[in-house]
C-alpha positions in Angstrom: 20.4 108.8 109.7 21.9 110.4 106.5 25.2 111.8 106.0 25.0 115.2 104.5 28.5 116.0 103.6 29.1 120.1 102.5 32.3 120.2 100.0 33.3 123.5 101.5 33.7 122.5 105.0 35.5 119.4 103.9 38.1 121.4 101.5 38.1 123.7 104.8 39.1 121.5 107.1 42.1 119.7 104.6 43.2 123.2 104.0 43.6 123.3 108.0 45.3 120.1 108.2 47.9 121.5 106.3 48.3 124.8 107.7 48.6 122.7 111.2 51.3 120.7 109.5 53.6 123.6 108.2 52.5 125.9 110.9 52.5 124.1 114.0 55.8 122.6 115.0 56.3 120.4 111.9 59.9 120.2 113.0 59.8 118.3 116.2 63.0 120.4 117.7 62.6 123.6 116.1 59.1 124.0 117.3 58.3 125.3 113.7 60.5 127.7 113.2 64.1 127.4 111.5 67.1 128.0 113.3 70.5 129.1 112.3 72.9 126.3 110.7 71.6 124.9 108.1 67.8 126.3 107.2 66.4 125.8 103.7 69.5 126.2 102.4 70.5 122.7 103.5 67.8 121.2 102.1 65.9 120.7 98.3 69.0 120.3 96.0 71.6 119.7 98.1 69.6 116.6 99.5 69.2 114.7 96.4 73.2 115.2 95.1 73.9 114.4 98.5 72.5 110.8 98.0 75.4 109.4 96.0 77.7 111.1 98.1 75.8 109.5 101.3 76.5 105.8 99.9 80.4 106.2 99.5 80.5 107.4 103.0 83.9 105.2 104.8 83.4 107.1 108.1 81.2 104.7 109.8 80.3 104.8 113.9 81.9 102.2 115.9 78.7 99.4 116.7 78.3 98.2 120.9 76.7 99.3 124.2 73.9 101.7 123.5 75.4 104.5 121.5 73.0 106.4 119.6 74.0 106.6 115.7 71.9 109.3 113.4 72.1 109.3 109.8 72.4 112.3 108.2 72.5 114.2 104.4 76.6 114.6 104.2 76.3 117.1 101.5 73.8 119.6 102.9 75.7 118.9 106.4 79.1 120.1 105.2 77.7 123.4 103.7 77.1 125.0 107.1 80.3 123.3 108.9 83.6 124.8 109.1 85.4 121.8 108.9 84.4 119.8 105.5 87.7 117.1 105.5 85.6 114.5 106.2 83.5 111.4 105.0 80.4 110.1 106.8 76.7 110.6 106.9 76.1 108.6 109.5 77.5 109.1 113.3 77.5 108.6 117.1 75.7 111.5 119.0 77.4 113.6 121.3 74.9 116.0 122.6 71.8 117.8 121.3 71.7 121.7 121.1 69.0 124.1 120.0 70.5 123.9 116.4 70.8 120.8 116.0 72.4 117.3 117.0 76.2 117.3 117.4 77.9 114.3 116.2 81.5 112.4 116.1 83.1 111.8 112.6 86.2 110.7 112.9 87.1 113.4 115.9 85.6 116.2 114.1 82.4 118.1 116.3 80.2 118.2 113.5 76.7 120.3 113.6 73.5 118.1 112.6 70.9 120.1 111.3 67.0 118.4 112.4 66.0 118.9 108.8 69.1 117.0 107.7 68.6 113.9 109.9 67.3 110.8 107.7 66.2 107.6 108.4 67.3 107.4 112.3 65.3 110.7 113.3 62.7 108.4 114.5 64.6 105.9 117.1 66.6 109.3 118.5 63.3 111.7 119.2 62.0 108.3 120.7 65.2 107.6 122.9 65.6 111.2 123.8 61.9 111.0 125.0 62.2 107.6 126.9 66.0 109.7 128.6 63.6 112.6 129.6 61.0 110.5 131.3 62.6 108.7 133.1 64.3 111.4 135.1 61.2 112.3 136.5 60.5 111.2 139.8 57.3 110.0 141.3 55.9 113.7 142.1 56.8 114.9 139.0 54.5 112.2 136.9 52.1 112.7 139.1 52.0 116.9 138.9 52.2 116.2 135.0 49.5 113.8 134.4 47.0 115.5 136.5 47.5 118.9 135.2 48.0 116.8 131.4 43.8 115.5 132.2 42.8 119.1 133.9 43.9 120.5 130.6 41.8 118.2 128.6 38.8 118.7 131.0 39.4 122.7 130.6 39.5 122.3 126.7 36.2 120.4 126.9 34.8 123.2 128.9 35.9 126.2 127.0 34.5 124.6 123.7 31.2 123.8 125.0 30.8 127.3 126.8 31.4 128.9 123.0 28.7 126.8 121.4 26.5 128.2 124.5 27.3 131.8 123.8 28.3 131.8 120.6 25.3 134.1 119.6 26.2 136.3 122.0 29.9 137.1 120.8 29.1 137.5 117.7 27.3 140.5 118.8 29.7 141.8 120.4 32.0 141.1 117.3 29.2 143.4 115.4 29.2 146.2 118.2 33.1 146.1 118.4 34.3 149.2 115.7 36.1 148.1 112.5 39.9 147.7 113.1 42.6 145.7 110.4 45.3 144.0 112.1 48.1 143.3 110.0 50.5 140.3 108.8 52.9 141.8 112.0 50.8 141.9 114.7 52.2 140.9 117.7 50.5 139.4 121.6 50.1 142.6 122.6 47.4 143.8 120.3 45.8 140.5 119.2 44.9 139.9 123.5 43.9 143.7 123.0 41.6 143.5 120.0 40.2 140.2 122.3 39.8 142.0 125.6 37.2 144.2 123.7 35.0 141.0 123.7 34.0 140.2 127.1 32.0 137.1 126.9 34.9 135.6 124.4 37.5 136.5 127.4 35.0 135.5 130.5 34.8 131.6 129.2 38.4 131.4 128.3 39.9 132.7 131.4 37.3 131.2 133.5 38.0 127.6 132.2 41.9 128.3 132.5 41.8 129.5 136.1 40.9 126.0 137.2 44.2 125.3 135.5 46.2 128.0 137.5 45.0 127.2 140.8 46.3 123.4 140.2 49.3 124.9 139.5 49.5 127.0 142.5 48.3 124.1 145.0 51.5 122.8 143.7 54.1 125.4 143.6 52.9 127.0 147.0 54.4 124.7 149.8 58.0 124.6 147.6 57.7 127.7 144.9 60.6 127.2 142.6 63.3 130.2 143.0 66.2 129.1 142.0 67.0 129.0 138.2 67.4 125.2 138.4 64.3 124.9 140.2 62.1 127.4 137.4 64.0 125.0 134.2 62.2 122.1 136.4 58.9 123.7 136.3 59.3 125.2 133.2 59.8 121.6 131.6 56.4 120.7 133.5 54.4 123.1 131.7 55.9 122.3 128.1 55.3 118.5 128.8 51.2 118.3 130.3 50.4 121.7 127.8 51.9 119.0 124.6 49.0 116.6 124.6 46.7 119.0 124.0 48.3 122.2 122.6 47.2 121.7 118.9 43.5 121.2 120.0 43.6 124.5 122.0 45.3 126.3 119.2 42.0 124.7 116.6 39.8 125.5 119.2 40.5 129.0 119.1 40.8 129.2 115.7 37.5 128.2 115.4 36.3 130.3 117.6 37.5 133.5 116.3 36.3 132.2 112.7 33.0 131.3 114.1 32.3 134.4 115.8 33.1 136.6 112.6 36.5 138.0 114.7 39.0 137.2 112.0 36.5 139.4 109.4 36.2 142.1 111.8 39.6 142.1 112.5 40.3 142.3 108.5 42.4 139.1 108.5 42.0 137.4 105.2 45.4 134.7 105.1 44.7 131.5 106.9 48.3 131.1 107.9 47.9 134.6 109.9 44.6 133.4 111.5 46.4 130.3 112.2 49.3 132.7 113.8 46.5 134.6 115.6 45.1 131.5 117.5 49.0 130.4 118.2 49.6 133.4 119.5 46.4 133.7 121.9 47.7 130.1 123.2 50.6 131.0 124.1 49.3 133.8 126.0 47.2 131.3 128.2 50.8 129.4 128.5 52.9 132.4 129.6 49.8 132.7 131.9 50.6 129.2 133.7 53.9 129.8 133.6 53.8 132.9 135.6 51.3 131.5 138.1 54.4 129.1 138.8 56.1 132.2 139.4 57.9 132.1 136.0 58.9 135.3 134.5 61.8 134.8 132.8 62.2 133.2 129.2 65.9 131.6 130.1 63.4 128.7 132.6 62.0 127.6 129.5 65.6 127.7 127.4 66.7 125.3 130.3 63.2 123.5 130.5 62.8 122.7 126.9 66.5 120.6 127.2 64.7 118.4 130.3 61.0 118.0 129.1 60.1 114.9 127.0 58.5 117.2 124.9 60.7 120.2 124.8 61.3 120.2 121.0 57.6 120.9 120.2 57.8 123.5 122.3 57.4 127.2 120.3 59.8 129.0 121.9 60.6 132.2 119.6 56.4 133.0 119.6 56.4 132.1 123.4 59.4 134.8 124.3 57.9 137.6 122.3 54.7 137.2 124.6 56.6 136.5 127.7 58.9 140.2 126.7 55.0 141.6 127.0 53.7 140.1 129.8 54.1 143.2 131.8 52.4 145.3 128.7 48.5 147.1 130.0 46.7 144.1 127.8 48.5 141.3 128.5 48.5 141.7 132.4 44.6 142.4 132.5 44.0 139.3 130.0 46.7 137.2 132.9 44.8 139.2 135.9 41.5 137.3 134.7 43.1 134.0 134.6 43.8 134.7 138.2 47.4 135.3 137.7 49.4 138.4 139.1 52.3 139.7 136.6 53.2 142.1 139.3 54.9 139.4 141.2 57.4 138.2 138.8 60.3 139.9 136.8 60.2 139.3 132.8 63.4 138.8 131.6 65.4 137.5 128.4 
């Protein structure tokens, strides 16, 4: 059998690999996007006439037991903290936060931006991901690892039921009337621009469902109510959705490229179609989550600190979608999933 390679779909596909790798979580806390402290400002310059600075360092963590050290760029570090009297760029951890890592030099509570960490980023995402799993109990592995290969077996589904009716959404791509959406779209109108394909919809939300009533076997004999109880569940979802959350994100890229909806929508940029698809994921996610009987963002603020895989997470697109869940589109999209949004409360 001979190779026939097409030059086009191969630039194609290494464009995409590195829209995935600036668009889709490339920081492993931030989920993708910056966050306050730090930011590009820290970075590019400040890095490399930080390196001298870096060697001369004489604050140096004390060595024994199993403290965690990080090694970070002094110079971009001491432009967003208050307190610059100091001399270090490396440090024992104290705790993590959403902006950062929070260290110990020399008494001083000094702010770590993610971009900032150097050489020891590695070994600390992999401790903090051994910490995480082993709080889990024995239910909790189990709950994860079977919804973790239902998710697989659901993305396998939804792509072969596209290649089966791919002829027919692309008519109804052509029958739907001409209508631009624009660099700010937001959930709401992207799941309403979608709803107006019904075949596109049908083997998307049908696939998912199977998803939703796993999760509802679950949560029914102990739903979680309490706030502690929702972080716990919250963390579920972010940790069996990780495996597979960049093929689901492709997948639907390539469908709505495929199918001509991207043209027909008037979206030109591949890092908005790449936003587009991210966004439609996170829909199906907010779905999960409410069939938990999530409906506040805060479960996931809590969650993302307890799951393994919490920093991946996409947390500033996911509570934009979950503020909408209640919105005419999004709850009709949910409603075919099999998920009521009548039954939980969004809030921040």
């Amino acid at each position: 059998m001979k190779l026939v390679t097409n030059k086009k779909i191969v630039n194609d596909l290494l464009a995409e690999v590195l829209l995935e790798y600036n668009i889709l979580e490339a920081n492993p806390f931030a989920g993708g996007e910056k966050e306050e402290g730090g930011g590009e400002e820290a970075g590019g310059d400040a890095e490399a006439e930080g390196g001298k600075e870096d060697k001369k360092a004489d604050a140096k963590p004390k060595e024994g037991g199993d403290e965690l050290s990080i090694k970070f760029n002094q110079s971009a570090v001491k432009k967003y903290n208050t307190n610059t009297d100091w001399k270090a760029s490396e440090a024992p951890v104290k705790k993590i936060t959403k902006k950062g890592i929070e260290v110990d030099v020399a008494g001083n509570n000094v702010l770590v931006n993610f971009d900032d960490i150097t050489e020891s980023a590695n070994k600390f995402f992999s401790k903090s991901l051994k910490e995480a799993e082993e709080k889990l109990d024995a239910e909790d592995k189990k709950q994860i690892k079977d919804l973790e290969a239902e998710m697989g077996a659901v993305a396998k589904e939804i792509g072969s039921a596209f290649d089966s009716a791919q002829d027919k959404i692309e008519q109804e791509v052509e029958e739907m009337p001409e209508k631009e959406l624009n660099e700010a779209l937001g959930a709401t109108a992207i799941v309403g621009f979608i709803l107006a394909l019904p075949k596109l919809v049908e083997i998307t939300t049908k696939a998912v469902s199977k998803l939703v009533k796993l999760i509802k076997k679950y949560t029914k004999a102990d739903p979680p109510k309490t706030e502690e109880e929702q972080a716990k569940w919250a963390a579920k979802i972010i940790d069996f959705t990780h495996k597979w959350h960049k093929v689901y994100i492709k997948a639907f890229y390539y469908m709505f490229k495929f199918s001509g909806l991207y043209k027909k929508a008037g979206i030109k940029d591949e890092a908005t179609k790449m936003k587009v698809a991210k966004m439609f994921y996170y829909t199906v996610v907010a779905g999960l989550a409410v069939s938990a009987g999530i409906g506040a963002i805060g479960a996931f603020k809590a969650g993302m600190s307890q799951a393994a895989h919490g920093g991946e997470f996409a947390l500033g697109t996911f509570e934009g979608i979950m503020a909408s869940i209640k919105g005419e589109e999004i709850a009709e999209f949910l409603g075919e999933m099999g998920v009521s949004t009548a039954e939980v409360a969004a809030e921040a």
